[in-house]
DSSP file (Angstrom, degrees, kcal/mol; ACC not computed):
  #  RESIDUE AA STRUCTURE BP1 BP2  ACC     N-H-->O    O-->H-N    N-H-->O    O-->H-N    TCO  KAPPA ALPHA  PHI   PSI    X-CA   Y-CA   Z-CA
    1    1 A X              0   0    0      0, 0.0     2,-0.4     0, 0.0    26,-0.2   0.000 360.0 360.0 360.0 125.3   57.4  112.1  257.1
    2    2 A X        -     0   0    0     24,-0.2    24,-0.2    97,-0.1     2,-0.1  -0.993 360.0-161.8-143.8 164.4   58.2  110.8  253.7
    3    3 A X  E     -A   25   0A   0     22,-0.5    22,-2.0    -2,-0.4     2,-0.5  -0.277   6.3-156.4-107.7 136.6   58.4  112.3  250.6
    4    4 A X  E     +A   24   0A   0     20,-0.2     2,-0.3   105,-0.2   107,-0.3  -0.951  17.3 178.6-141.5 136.0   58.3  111.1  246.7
    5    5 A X        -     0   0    0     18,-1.0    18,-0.1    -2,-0.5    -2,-0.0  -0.688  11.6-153.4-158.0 115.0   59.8  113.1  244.3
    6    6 A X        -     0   0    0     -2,-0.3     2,-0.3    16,-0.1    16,-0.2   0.141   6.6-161.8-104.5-174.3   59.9  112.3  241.2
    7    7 A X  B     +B   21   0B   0     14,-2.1    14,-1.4     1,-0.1    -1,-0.1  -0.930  46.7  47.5-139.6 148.5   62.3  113.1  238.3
    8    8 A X        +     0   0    0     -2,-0.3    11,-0.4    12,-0.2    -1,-0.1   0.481  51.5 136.1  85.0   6.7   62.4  113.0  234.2
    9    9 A X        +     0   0    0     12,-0.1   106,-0.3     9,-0.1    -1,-0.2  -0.069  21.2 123.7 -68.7 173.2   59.9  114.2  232.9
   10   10 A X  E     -c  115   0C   0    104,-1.4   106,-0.8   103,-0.1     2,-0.7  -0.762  59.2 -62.3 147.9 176.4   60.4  116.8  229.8
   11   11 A X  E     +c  116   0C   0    104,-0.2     2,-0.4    -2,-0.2   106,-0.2  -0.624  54.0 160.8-100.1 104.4   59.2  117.5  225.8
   12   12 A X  E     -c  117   0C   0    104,-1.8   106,-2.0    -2,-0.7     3,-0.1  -0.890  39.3 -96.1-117.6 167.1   60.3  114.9  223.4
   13   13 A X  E >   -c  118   0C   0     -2,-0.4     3,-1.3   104,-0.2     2,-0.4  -0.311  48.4 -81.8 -71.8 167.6   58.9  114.1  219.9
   14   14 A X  T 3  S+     0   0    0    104,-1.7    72,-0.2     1,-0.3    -1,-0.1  -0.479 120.2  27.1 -53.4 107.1   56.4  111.6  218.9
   15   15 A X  T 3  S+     0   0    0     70,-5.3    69,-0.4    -2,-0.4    -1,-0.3  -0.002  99.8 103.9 114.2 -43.8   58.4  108.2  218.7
   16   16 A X    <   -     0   0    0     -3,-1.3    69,-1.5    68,-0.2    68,-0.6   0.187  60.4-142.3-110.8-143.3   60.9  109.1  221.0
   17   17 A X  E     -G   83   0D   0     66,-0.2     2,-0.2    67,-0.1    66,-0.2  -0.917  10.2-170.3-143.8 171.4   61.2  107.8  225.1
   18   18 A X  E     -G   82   0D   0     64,-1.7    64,-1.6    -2,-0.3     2,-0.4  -0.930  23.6-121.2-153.8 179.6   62.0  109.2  227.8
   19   19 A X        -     0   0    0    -11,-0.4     2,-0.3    -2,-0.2    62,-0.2  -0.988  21.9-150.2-137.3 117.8   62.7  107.3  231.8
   20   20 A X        -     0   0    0     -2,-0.4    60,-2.3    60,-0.4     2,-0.2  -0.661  19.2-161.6 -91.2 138.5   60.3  108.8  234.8
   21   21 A X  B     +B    7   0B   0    -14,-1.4   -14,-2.1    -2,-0.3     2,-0.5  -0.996  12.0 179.3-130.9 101.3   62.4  108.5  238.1
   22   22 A X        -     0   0    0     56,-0.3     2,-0.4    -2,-0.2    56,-0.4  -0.962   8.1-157.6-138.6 163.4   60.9  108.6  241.5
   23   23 A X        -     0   0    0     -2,-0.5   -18,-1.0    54,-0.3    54,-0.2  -0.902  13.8-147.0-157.3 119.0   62.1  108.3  245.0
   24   24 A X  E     +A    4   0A   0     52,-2.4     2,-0.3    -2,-0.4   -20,-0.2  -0.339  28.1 177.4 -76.0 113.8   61.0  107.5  248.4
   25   25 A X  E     +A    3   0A   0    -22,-2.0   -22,-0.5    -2,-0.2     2,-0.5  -0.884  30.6  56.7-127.8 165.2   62.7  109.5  251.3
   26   26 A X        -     0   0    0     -2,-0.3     2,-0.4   -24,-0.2   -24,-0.2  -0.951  68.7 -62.8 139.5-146.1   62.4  109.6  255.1
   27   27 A X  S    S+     0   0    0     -2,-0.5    -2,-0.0   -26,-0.2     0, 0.0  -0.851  86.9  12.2-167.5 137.2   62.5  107.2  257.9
   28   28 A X  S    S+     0   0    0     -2,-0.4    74,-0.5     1,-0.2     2,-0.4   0.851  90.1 113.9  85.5  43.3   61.4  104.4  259.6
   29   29 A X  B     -I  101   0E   0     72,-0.2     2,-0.3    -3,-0.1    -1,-0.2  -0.958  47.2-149.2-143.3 153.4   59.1  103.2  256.7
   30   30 A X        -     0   0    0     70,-1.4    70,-0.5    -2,-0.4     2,-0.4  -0.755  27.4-114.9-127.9 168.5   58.8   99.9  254.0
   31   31 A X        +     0   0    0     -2,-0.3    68,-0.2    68,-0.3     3,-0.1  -0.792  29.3 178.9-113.6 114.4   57.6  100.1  251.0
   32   32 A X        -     0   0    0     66,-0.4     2,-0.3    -2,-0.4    -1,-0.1   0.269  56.8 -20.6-111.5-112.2   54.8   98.5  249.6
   33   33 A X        -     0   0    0     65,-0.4    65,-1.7    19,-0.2     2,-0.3  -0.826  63.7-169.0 -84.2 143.2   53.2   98.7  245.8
   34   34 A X  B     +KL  51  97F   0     17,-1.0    17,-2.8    -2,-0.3    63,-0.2  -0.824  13.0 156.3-126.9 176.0   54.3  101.9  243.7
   35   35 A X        -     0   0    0     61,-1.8    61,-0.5    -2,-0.3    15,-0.2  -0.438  34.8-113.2-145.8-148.0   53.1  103.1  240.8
   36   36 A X        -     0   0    0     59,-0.2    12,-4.3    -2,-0.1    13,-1.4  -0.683  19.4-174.5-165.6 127.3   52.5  106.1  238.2
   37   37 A X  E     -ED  47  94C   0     57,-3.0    57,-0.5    10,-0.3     2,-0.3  -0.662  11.8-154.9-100.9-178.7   49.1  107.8  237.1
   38   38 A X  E     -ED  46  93C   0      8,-0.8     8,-3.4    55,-0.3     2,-0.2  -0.827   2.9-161.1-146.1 163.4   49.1  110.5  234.3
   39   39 A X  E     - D   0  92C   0     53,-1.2    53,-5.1    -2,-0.3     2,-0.2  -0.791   5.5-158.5-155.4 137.6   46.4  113.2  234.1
   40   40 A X    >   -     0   0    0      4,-0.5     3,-0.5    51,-0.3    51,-0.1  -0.399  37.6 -76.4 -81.2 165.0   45.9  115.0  230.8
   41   41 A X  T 3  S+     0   0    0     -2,-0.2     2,-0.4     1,-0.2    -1,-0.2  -0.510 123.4   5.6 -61.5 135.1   43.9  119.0  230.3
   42   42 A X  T 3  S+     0   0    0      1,-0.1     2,-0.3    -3,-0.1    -1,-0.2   0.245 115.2  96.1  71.9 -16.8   40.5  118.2  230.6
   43   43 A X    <   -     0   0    0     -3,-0.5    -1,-0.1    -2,-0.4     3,-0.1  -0.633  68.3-109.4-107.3 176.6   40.6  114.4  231.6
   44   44 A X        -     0   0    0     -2,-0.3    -4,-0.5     1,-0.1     2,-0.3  -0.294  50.1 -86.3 -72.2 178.5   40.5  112.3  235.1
   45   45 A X        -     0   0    0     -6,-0.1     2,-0.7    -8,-0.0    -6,-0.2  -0.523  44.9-172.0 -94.7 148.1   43.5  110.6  236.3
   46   46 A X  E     -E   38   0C   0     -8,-3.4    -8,-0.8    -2,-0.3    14,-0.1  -0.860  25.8-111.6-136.5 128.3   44.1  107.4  235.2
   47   47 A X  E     -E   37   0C   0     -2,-0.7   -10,-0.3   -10,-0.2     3,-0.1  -0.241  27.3-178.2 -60.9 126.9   46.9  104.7  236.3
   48   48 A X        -     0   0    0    -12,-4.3    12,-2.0     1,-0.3     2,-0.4   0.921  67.1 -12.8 -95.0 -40.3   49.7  103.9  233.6
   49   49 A X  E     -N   59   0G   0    -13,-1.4     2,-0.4    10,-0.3    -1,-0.3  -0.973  58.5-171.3-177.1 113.9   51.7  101.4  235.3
   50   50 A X  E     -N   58   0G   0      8,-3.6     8,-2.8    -2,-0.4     2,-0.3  -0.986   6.8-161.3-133.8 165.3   52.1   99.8  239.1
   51   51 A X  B     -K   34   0F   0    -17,-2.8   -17,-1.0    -2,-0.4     2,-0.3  -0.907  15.4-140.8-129.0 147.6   54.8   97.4  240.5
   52   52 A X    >   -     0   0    0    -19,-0.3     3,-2.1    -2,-0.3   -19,-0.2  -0.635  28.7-100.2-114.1-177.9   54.0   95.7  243.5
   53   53 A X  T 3  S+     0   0    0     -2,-0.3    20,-0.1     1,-0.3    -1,-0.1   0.943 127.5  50.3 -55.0 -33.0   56.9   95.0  246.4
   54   54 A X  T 3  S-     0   0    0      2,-0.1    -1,-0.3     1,-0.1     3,-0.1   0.159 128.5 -98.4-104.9  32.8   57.3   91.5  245.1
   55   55 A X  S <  S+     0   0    0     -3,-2.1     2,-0.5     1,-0.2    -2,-0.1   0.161  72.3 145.5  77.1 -30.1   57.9   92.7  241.1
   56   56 A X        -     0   0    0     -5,-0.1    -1,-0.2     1,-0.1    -2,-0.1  -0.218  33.3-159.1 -39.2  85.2   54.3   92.1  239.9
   57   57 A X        -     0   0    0     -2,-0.5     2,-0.4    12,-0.1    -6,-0.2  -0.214  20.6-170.1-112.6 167.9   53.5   94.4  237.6
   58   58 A X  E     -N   50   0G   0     -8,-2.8    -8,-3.6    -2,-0.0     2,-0.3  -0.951  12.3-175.2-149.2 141.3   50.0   96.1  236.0
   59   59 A X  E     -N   49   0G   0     -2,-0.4   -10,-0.3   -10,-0.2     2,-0.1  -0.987  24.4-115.3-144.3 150.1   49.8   98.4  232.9
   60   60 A X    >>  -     0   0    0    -12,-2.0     4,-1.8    -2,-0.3     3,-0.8  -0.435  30.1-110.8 -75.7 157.6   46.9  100.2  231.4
   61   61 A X  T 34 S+     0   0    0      1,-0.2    -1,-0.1     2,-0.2   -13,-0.0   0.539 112.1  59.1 -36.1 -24.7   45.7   99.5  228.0
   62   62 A X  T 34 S+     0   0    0      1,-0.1    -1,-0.2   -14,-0.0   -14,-0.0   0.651 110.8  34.6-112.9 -39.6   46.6  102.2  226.6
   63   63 A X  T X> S+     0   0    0     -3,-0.8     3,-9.9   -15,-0.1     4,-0.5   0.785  83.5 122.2 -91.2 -25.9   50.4  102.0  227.3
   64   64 A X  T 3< S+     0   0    0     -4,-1.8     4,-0.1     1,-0.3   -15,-0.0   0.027  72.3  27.8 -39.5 128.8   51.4   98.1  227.1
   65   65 A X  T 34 S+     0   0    0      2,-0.4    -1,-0.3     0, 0.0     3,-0.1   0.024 122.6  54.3 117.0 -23.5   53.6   97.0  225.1
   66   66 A X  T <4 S+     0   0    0     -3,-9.9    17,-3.9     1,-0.1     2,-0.3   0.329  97.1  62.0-135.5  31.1   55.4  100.2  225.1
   67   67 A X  E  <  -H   82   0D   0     -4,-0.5    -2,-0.4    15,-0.2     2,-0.4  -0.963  50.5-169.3-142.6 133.1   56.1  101.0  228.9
   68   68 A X  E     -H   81   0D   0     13,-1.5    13,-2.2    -2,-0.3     2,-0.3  -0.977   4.3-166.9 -98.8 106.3   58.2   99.2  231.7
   69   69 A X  E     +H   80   0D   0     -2,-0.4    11,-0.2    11,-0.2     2,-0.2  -0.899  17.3 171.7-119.1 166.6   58.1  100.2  235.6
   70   70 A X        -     0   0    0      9,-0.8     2,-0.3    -2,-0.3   -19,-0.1  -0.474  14.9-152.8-162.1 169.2   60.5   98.8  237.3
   71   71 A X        -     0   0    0      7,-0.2     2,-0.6    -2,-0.2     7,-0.3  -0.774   9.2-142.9 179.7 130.1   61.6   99.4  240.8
   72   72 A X  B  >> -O   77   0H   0      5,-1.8     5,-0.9    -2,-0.3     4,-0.6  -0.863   6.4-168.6 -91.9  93.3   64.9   99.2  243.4
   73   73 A X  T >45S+     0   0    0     -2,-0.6     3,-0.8     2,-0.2    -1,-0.1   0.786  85.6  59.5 -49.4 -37.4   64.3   98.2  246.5
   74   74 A X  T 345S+     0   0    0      1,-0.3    -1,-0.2     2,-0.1    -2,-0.0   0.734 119.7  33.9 -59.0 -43.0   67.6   99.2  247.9
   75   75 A X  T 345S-     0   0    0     -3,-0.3    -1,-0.3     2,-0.2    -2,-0.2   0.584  94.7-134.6-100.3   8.3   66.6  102.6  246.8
   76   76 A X  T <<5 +     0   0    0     -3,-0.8   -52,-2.4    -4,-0.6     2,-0.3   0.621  65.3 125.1   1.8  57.7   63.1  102.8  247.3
   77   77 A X  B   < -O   72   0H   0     -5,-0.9    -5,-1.8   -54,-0.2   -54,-0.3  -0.940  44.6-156.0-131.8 154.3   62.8  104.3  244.0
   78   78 A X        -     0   0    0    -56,-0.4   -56,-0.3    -2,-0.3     2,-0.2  -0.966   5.2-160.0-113.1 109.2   60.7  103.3  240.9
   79   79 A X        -     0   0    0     -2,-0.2    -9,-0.8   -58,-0.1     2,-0.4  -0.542   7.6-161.6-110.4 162.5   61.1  104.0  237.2
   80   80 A X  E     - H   0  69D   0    -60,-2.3     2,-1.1    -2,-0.2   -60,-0.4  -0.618  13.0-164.8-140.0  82.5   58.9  103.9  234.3
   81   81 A X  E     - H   0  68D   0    -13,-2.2   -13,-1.5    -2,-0.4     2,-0.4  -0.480   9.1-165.4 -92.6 112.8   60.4  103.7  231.1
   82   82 A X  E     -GH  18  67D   0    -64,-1.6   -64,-1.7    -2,-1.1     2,-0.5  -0.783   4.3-157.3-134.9 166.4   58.6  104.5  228.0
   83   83 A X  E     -G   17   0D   0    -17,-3.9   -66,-0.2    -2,-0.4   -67,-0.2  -0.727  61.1  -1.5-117.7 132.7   58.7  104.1  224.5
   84   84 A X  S    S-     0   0    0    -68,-0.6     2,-0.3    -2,-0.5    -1,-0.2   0.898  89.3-153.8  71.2  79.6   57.8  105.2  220.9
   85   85 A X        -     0   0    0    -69,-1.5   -70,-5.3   -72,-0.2    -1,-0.1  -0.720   8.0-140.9 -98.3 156.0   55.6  107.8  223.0
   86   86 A X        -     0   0    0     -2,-0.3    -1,-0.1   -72,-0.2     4,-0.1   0.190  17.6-111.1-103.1-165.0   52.7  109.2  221.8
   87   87 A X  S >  S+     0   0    0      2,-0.1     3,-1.2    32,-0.1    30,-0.3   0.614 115.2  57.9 -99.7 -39.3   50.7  112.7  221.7
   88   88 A X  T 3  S+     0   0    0      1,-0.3   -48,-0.0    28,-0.1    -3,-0.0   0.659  85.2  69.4 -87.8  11.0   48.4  111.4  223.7
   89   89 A X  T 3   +     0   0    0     28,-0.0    -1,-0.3     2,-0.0    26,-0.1   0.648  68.9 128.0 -81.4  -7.0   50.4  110.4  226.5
   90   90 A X    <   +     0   0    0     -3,-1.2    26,-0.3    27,-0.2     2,-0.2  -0.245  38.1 107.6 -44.8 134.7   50.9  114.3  227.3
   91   91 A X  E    S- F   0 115C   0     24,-2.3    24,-2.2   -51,-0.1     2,-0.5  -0.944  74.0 -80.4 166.2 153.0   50.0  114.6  230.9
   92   92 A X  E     -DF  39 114C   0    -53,-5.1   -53,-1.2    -2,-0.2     2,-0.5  -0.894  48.3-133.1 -89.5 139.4   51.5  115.2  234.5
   93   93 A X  E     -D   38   0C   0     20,-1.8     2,-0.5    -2,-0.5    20,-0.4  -0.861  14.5-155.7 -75.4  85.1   52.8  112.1  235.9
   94   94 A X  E     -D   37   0C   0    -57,-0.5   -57,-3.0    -2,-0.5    -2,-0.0  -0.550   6.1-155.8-100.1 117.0   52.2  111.0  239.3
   95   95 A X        +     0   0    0     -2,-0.5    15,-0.8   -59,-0.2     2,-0.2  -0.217  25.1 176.0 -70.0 170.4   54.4  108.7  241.3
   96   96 A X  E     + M   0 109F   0    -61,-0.5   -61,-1.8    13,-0.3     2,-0.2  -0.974   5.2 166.9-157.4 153.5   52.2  107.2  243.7
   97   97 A X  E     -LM  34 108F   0     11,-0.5    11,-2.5    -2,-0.2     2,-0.5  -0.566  34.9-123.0 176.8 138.2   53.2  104.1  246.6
   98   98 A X  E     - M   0 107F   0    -65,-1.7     2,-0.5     9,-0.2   -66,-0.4  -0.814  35.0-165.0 -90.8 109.0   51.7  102.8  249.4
   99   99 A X        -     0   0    0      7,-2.5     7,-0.4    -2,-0.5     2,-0.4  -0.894   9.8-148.3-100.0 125.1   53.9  103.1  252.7
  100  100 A X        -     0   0    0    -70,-0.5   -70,-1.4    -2,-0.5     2,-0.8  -0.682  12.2-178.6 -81.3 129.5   53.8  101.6  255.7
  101  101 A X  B >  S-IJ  29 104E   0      3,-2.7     3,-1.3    -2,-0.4   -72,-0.2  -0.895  71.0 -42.2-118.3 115.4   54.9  103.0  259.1
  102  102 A X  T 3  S-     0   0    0     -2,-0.8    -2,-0.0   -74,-0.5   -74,-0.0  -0.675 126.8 -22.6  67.4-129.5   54.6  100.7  262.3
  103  103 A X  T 3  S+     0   0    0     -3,-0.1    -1,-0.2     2,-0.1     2,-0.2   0.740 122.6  74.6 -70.8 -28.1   51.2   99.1  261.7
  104  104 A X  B <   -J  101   0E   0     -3,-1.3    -3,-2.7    -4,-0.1     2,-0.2  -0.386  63.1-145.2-101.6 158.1   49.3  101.5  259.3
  105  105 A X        -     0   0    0     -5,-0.2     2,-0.3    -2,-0.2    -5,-0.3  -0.627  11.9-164.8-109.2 169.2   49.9  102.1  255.7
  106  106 A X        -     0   0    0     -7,-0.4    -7,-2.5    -2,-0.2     2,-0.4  -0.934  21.4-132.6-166.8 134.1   49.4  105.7  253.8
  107  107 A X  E     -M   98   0F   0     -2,-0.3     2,-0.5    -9,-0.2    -9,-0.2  -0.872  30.9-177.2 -83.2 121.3   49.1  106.4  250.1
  108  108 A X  E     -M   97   0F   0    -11,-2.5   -11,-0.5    -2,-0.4     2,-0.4  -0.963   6.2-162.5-118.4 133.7   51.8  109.4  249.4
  109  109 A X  E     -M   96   0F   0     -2,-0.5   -13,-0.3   -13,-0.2  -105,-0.2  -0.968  17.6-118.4 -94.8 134.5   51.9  110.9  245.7
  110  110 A X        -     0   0    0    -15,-0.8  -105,-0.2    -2,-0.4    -1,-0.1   0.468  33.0-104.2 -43.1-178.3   54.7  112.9  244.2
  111  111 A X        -     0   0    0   -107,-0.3   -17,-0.1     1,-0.1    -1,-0.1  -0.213  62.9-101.1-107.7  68.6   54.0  116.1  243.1
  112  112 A X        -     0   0    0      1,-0.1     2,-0.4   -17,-0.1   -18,-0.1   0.868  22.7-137.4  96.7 134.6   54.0  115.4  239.5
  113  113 A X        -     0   0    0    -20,-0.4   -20,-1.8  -106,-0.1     2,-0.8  -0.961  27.6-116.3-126.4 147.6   56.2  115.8  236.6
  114  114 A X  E     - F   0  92C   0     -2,-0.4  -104,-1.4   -22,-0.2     2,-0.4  -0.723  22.4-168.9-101.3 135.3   55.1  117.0  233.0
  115  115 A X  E     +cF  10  91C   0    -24,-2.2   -24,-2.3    -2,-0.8     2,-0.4  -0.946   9.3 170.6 -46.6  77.0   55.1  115.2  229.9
  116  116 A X  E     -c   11   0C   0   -106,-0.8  -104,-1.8    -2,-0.4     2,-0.6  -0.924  10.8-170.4-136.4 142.4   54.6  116.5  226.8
  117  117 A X  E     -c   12   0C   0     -2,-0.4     2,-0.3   -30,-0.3  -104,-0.2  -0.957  19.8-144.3-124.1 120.4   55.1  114.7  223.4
  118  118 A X  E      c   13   0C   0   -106,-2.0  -104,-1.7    -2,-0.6   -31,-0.0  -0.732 360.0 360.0-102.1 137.5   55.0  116.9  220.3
  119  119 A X              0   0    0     -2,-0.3    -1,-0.1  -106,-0.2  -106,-0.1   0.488 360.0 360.0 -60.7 360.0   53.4  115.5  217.2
């Protein structure tokens, strides 16, 4: 069985950053791409930021230029550090990462951390 559980989440002002923290536990498992989605009140969920095993990384439009994920292999945790945040990034944050056990792979997600950036 493994587990993500993520970390960092919390209220900051408009402008200021904060560092999302998540970590893969369990056993007998590798690691493949990990990531982060957000969902806001009222909207779908939408991917901020994934890193793939080999560092290759993908950001949404919406965040570039002012988010970095990032990732420890040694720890099979993944961070997502962002900046000069916004109102509208308020949302739960979901770590996300596709693991493999023997042959077969499984998408596990965190349960979610909240966000909220006051204007």
């Amino acid at each position: 069985q493994v587990q993500l559980v993520e970390s960092g989440g919390g209220l900051v002002q408009a402008g200021g950053s904060l560092r999302l923290s998540c970590a893969a536990s369990g056993s007998s498992f590798s690691i493949g791409t990990m990531g982060w989605d957000r969902q806001a009140p009222g909207k779908q969920r939408e991917l901020v930021a994934s890193i793939s095993s080999g560092g290759s990384t993908n950001y949404a439009d919406s965040v570039k230029g002012r988010c970095t994920i990032s990732r420890d292999n040694a720890k099979n945790t993944v961070y997502l550090q962002m900046n000069n945040l916004e109102p509208e990034d308020t949302a739960v944050y979901y770590c996300n990462a596709n693991i493999y056990v023997l042959i077969k792979d499984y998408d596990y997600w965190g349960q979610g951390t909240q966000v909220t950036v006051s204007s």
